[in-house]
C-alpha positions in Angstrom: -3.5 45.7 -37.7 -5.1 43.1 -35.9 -5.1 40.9 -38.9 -1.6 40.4 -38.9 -1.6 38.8 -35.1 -1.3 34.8 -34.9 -4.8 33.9 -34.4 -5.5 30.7 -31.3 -8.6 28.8 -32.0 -10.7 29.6 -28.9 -10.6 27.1 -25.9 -13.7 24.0 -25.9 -15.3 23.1 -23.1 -15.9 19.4 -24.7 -13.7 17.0 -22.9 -10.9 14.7 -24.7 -11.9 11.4 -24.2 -9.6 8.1 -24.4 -10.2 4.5 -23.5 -7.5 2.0 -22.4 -7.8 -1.4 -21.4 -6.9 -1.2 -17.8 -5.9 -5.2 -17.4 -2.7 -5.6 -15.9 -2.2 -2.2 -14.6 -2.6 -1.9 -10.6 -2.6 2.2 -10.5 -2.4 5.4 -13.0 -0.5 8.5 -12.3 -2.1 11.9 -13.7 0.3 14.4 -13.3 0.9 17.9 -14.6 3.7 18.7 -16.7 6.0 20.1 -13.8 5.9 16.4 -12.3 7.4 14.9 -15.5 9.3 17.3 -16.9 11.4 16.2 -13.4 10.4 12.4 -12.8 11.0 9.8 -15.3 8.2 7.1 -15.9 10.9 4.4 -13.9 11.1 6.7 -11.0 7.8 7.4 -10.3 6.9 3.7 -10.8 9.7 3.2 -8.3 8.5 6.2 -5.6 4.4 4.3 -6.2 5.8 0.6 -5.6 8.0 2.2 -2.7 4.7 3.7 -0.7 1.8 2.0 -1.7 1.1 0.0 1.5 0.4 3.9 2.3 -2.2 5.3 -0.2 -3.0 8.7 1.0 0.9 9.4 0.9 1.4 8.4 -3.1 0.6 12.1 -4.4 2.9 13.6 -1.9 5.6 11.5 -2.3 5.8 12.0 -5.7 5.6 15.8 -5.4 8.6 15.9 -2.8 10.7 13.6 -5.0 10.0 16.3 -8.2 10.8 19.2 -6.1 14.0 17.2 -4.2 17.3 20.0 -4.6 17.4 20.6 -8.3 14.3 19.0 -9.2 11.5 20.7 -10.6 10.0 24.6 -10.8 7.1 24.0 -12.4 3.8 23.8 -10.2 2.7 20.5 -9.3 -0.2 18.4 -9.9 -0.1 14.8 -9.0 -3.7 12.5 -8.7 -2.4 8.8 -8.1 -5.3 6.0 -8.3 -4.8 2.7 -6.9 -6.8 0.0 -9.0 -8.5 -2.5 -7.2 -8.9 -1.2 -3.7 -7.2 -2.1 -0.7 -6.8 -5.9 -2.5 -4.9 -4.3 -5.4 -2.7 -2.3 -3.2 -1.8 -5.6 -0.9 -1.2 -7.3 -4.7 0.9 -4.3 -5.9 2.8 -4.0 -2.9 3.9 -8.0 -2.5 4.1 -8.0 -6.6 6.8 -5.2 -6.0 8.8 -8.0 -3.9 8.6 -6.1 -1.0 7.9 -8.1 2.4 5.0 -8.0 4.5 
């Protein structure tokens, strides 16, 4: 009988919405689950710091480190948002103690 299947409360369309103070924080990563179930919060802060002089490459390069030889299986869904503009990346990249 029907009765005796687990029942899923159907899907909502009405978003999950949560603020956070943004002060201090020069990008945000949203990433599906295949990215971290590879990539630990330290790496992908490294990989960001590592490429941010070059904005349009963040996403990627975090995807390529996920799927590097042994890495991850999962699909891949990375969004990577620089805070500030071209300022904040020029702050995040010389904060980073990289040279110019």
């Amino acid at each position: 009988a029907c009765s005796a299947l687990p029942f899923k409360p159907p899907l909502s369309s009405e978003a999950a919405v949560t603020r956070h103070s943004c002060d201090g924080i020069s990008w945000v990563v949203a990433a599906s689950d295949g990215l971290w179930e590879a990539v630990s919060d330290e790496e992908a802060m490294g990989v960001v710091r590592d490429t941010v002089k070059v904005p349009d490459l963040l996403s990627q390069r975090l995807v390529m480190h996920a799927i590097d030889p042994g890495g991850s299986r999962d699909n891949l869904s990375v969004v990577v948002i620089v805070l500030g503009g071209a300022q904040g990346v020029e702050q995040v990249y010389d904060g980073a103690g990289a040279s110019s």
